[in-house]
N, C-alpha and C positions, 0 to 999 in steps of 0.2 A: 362057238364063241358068242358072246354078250353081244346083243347090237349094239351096245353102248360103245364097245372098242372099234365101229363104224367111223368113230369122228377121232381125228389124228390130234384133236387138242385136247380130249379127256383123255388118248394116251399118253401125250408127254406133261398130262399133269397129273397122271398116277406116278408116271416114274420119275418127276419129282422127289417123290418120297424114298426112291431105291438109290438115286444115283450117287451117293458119298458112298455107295458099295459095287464094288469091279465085280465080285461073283455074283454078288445079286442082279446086276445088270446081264452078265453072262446068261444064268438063268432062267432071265426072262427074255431073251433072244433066241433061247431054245425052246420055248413054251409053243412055238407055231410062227409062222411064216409073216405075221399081219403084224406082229409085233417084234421082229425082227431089225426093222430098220430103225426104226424108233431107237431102240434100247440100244444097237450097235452106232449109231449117231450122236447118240450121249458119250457111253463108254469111251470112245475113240474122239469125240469134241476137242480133249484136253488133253496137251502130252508134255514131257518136261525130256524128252530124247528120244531119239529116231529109231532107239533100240528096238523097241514095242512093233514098229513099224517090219524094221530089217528081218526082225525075227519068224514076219509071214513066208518065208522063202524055204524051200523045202531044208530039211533038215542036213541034208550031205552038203549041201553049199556051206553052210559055215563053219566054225570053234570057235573058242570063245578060251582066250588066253588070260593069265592071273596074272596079276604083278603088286603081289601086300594084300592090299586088301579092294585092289583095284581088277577092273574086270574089262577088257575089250573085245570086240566082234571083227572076226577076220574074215575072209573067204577060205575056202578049200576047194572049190569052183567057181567057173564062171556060172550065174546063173541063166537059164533060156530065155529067149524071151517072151514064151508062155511063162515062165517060173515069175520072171518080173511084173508079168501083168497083173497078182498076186496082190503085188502092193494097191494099186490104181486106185480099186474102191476105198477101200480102207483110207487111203491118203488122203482123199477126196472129203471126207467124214471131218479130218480135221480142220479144228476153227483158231485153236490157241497153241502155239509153242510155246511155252514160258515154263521158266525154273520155279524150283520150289519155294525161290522168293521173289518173286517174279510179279507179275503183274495180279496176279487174280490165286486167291490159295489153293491149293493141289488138294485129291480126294485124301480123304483122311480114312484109314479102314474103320471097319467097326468094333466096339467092343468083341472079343472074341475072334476078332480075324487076325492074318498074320502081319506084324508090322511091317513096314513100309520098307524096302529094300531098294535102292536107287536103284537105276537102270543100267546097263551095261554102257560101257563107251563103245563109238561105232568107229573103225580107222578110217585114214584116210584116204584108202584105199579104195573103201567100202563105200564112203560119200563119193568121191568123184566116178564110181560108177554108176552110181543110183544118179546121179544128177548129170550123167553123159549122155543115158537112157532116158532121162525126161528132165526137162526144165525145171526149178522148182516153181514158177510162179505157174506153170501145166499142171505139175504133177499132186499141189495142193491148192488148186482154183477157190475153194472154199477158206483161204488160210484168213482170219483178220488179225490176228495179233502174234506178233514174233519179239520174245527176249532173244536175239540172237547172238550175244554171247553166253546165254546157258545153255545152250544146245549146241554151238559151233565152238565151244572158249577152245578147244586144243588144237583147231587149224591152224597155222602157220599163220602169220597175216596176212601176206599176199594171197593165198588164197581163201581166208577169211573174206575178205574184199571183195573180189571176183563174186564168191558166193552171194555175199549178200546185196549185190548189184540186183544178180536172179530174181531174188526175190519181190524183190519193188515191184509192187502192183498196185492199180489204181483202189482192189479193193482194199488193202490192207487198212487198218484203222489204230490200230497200236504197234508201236515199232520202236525198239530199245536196244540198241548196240555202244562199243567200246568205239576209240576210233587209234586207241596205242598202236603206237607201231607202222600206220598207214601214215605216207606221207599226204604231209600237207597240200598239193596238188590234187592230189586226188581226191582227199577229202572235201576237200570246194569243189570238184565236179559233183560230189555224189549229193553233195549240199543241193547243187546246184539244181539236178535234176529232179530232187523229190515231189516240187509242185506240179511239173506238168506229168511223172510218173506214177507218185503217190497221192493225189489230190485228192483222197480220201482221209487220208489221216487226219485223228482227231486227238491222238494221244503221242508225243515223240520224246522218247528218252535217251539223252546223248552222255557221254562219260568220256574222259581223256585219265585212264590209270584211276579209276576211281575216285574221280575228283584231284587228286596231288598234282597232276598237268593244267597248265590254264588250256583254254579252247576257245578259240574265237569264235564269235558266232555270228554268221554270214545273213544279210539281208533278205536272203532267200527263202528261211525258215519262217518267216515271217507273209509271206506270200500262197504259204500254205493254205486255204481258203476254210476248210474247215477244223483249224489246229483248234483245239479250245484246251490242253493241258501240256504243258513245256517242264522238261526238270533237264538242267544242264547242269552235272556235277563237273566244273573246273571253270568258274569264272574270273576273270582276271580283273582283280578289285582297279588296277589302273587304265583300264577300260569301260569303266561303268558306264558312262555316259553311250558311248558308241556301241555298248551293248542293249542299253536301254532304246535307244535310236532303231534296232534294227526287231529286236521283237516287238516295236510298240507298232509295226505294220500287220502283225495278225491282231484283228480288230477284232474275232471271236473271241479270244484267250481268255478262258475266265480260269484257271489254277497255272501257279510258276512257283516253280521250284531249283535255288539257285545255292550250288553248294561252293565258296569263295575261297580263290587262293590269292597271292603276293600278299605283300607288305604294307605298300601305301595307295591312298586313293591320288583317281584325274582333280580335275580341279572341280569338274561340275560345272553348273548354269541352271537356268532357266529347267523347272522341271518338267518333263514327257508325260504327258497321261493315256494312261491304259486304261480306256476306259468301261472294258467289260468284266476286268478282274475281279475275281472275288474271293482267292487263296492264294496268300505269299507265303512259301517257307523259304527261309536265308539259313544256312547252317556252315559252318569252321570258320567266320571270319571274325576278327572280333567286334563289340560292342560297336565301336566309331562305326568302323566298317559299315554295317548293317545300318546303322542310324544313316551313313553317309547314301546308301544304296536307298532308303526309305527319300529322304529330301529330293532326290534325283526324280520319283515319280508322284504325279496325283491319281487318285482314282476316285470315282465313283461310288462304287457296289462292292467295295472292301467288306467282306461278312467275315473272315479268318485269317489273322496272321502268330505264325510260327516264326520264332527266330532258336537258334541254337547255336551261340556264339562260344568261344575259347577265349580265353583268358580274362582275369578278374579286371571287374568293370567301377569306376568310381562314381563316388555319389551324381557328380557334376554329370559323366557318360550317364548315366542311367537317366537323368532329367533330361540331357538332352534328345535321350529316343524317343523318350513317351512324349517329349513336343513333337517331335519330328511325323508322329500319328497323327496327331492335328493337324499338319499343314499335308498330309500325303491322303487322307481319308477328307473326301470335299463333302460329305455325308455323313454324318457321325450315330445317323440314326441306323447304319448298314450294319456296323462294326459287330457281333456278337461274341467271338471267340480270340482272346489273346493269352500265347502258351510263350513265354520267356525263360532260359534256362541256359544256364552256366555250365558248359559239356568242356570243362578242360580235363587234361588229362591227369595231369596235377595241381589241383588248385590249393594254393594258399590258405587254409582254413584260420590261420591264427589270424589272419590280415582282417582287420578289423572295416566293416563298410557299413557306415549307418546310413540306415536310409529310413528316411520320416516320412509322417505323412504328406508333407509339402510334395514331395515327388511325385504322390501318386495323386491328389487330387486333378490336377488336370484330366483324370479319365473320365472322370464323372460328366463328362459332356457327353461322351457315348453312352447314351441314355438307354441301348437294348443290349446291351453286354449279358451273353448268358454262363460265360466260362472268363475267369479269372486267374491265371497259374502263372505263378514268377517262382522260378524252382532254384534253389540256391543260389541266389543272386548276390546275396548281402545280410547283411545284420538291421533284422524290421527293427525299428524304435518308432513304432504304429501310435495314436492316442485315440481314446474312447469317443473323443470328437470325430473322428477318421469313421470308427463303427458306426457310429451314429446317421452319419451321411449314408452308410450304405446304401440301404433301403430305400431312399428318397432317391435318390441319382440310378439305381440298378434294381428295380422293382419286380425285377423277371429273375436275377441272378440263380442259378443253378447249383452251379461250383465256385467256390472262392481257397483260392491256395496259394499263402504267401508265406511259403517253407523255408526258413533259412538251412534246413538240411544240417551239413556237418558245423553249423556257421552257428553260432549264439545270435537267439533273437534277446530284442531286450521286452523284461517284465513291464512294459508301458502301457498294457489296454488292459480292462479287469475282466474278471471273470463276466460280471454281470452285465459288461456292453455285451462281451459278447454273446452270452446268453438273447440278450434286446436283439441282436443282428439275426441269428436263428431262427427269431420268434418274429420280427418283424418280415422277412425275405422267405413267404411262405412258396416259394418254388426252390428253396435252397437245399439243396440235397447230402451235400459234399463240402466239409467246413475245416481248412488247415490251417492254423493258427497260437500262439504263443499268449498267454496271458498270464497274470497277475492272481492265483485265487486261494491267495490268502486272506483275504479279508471278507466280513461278513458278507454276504450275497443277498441283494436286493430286491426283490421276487417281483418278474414282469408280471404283469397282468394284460393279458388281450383281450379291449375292448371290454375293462377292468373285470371281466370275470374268467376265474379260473377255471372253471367246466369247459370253457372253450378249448383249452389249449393243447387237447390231442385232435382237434380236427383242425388246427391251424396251423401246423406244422409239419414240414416233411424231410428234415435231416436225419440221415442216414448214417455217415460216414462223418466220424469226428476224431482229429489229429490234434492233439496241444501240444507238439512239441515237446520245448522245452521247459514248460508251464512249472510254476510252483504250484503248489495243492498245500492248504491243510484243512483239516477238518473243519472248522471253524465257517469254512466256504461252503462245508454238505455239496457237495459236486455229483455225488452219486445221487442221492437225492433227488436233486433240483432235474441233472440229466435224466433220468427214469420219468421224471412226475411230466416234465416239460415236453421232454422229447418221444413219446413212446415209441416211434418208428426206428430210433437209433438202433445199429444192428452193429457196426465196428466201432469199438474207441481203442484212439493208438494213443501210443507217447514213445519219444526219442531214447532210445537206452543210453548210458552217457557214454560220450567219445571223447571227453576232453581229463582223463583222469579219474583216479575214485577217491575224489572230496570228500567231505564230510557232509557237505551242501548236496552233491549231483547223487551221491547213494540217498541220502533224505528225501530228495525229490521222488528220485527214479522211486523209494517203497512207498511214498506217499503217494505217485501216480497209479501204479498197482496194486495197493488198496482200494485205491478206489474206483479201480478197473472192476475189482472182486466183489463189492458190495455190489454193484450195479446188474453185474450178472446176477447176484444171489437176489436181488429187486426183480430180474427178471426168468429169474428160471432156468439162461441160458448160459451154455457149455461155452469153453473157449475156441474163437475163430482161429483158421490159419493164414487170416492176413497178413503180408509184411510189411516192411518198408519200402522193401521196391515199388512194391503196387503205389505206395503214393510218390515217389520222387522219381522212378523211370519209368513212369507211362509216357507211350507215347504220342500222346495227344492225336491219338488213332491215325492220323493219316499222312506222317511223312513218306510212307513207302508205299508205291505201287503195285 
């Protein structure tokens, strides 16, 4: 062998390159004895069920029963306890329990290999042997991170509990369980012990039914010493306050993530500062709600906030959240990312919500805003003065997306501001918007010459909704000559009817989708419309 493979860090950063592959890793553990550990250290790192595990024991110990299209592992013997010792190393290896939407994403195979076939279930039979024969916080000394309801979801819950008491270890560093079904006594002992048991945690994710149960959350979590990421799916909007009271004692905390249930809000007071934060996502409560939860704290280092509220919000509720960013963000120059979006489950589309510019000017105090997304919120009735400001107040902006979705925007901004906003917001990359371009187009100039303006521009991605187009605007044109980097242009197909109006639009947008390609040579993408209205603003999930 290479003296190069002498040094254990130029090995695991060759198999870097192999490890999204289980046989490639395989192997390369069989290639010789030096590289052996390595590559079975990776392999066995990450597992999403115990099956993989169970399955080291010799073959007469088990079967493996069907039920549909479901698969379980049973005993057919007791195993020895040489047979058992089997597991030890191998367990040892592992670093992450987590499902396959879990905290961290699962190997993926490779082209050409065979797709991904979940793992067998293990009984319960099968766990409370394996965990009678060794502890699990022994038996996987190396564990830092456990979803442990996708590896345990079919225990019983009392012995779900039991189980994952086991596990609580000083090292652990991520840890994500349900608490349905466990009574509440308990649940505050296991609250209770996690700082002086778990004092390593740095990531903790709690659920009551998936967020549908409220969950009270105990002062204790909070005492965590290196907690720095909280998501509690079930909080109890008439609790906010004494919720806020109790996480605002992990002074690490910099991401919270709070999924809200009841009705009505406490009363509030005086707001709590959290002052290491620096990502809020609030998701199922509606608009008040969330505005109500934002007023309740201040922060500092606010860089990201998510909101994902249910049910349709009025002009007035939507003015009031974006103040309610002002008085909760004590730093406006932190702010860089705001993702807002209307996730009912049936929303009212005919229901009419204008929202103007007045509403949104107040953001323009957050002067490093690099992401802009309010995703079916309302009906924009935006004005070219609104564009105009862009640039000046958001100098960095990246993405801007003010999508009324299945919603009519109104024809209020022209083609040609927004052309200026593209051309001026030379970091703008991502551009969603409604306009007006029927009428003549008025040709920016950058820096009054026109040779400039393919190296002053870098939008990509361009959405007009539900734009009028006619010729007369040369759309194709202007976007080809201005934009040269443009790679997607979308528009809305009509949802509201087949007018006489929305079919003219929609072929006028489509022409001159077609001439733009024939400007440029290229074939048509398979962008959709999901891609821009259900992204997920990459990071609500774990």
């Amino acid at each position: 062998m290479h003296r190069v493979f002498e040094c254990d860090d130029i090995i695991y950063a060759v198999l870097q390159h192999v490890k999204s592959s289980a046989t490639d890793l395989v192997n390369v553990a069989m290639t010789c004895s030096r590289l052996a550990d390595p590559a079975l250290n990776i392999l066995w790192s990450e597992q999403s069920s115990l099956a993989p595990l169970i399955m080291c024991l010799p073959q007469d110990t088990l079967e493996v029963t069907e039920n549909g299209v479901d698969h379980t592992v049973h005993f057919s013997r007791e195993p020895t306890p040489i047979e058992w010792e089997r597991l030890r190393m191998n367990a040892s290896r592992v670093r992450r329990l987590v499902s396959t939407h879990g905290f961290t994403d699962v190997l993926k195979p490779r082209r050409g290999e065979p797709s991904f076939i979940p793992d067998p279930d293990v009984s319960d039979h099968v766990l409370q042997r394996l965990f009678a024969w060794s502890r699990p916080a022994t038996l996987f000394p190396n564990l830092c991170e456990l979803h442990f309801e996708a590896v345990f979801g079919l225990l019983e819950h009392s012995s779900k509990f039991w189980l994952l008491r086991q596990f609580i270890s000083p090292g652990l560093q991520a840890l994500r369980f349900d608490v349905t079904g466990i009574p509440t006594p308990e649940v505050e002992q296991l609250f209770a012990a996690l700082p002086a048991e778990a004092h390593g945690l740095r990531q903790l994710t709690v659920s009551a039914g998936d967020g549908t149960t409220a969950l009270t959350v105990p002062p204790s979590l909070g005492k965590l010493p290196k907690l720095i990421e909280l998501a509690i799916f079930g909080i109890d909007v008439c609790l906010t306050r004494q919720t806020i009271a109790n996480i605002q004692q992990a002074r690490c905390l910099q991401s919270l993530k709070l999924k809200l249930c009841g009705t009505s809000c406490d009363a509030g007071g005086i707001p709590l500062e959290l002052p290491s934060l620096k990502t809020l996502y609030i998701s199922d409560g509606s608009l008040p709600q969330c505005t109500h939860f934002l007023r309740q704290v201040t922060t500092r280092q606010l860089s990201h906030i998510n909101i994902r509220y249910c049910g349709s919000a009025s002009p007035a509720e939507m003015t009031a959240f974006i103040e309610s960013l002002s008085t909760s963000c004590q730093t406006f120059g932190y702010l860089e990312r705001i993702y807002l979006v209307d996730e009912s489950t049936h929303p009212d589309y005919l229901l009419v919500i204008p929202l103007s510019s007045d509403i949104f000017r107040p953001l323009f105090k957050f002067n490093r805003l690099l992401s802009v997304k309010f995703i079916g919120v309302g009906n924009f009735n935006l004005d070219d003065g609104f564009l105009n400001d862009v640039p000046v107040a958001w100098l960095s902006i990246r993405e801007l997306k003010l999508t009324s979705w299945k919603r009519r925007a109104f024809y209020s901004v022209t083609f040609t501001a927004m052309m200026s906003l593209a051309l001026r917001c030379r970091s703008l990359q991502t551009l969603h918007l409604t306009v007006d371009a029927t009428q003549s187009t008025t040709i920016p100039r950058a820096d009054g010459t026109e040779e400039l303006w393919p190296t002053q521009t870098a939008l990509r991605n361009l959405h007009l909704g539900y734009s009028e187009v006619s010729e007369v605007a040369r759309v194709p044109y202007f976007l080809a000559e201005v934009f040269p980097t443009l790679l997607n242009f979308k528009w809305y197909a009509c949802h509201f009817g087949d007018s006489d109006v929305d079919i003219a639009m929609e072929s006028a947008l489509y022409d001159a989708s077609q001439q733009l390609r024939a400007l440029r040579n290229s074939t048509d993408d398979d962008d959709s419309d999901e891609r821009w209205e259900k992204d997920s603003d990459d990071s609500w999930a774990w």
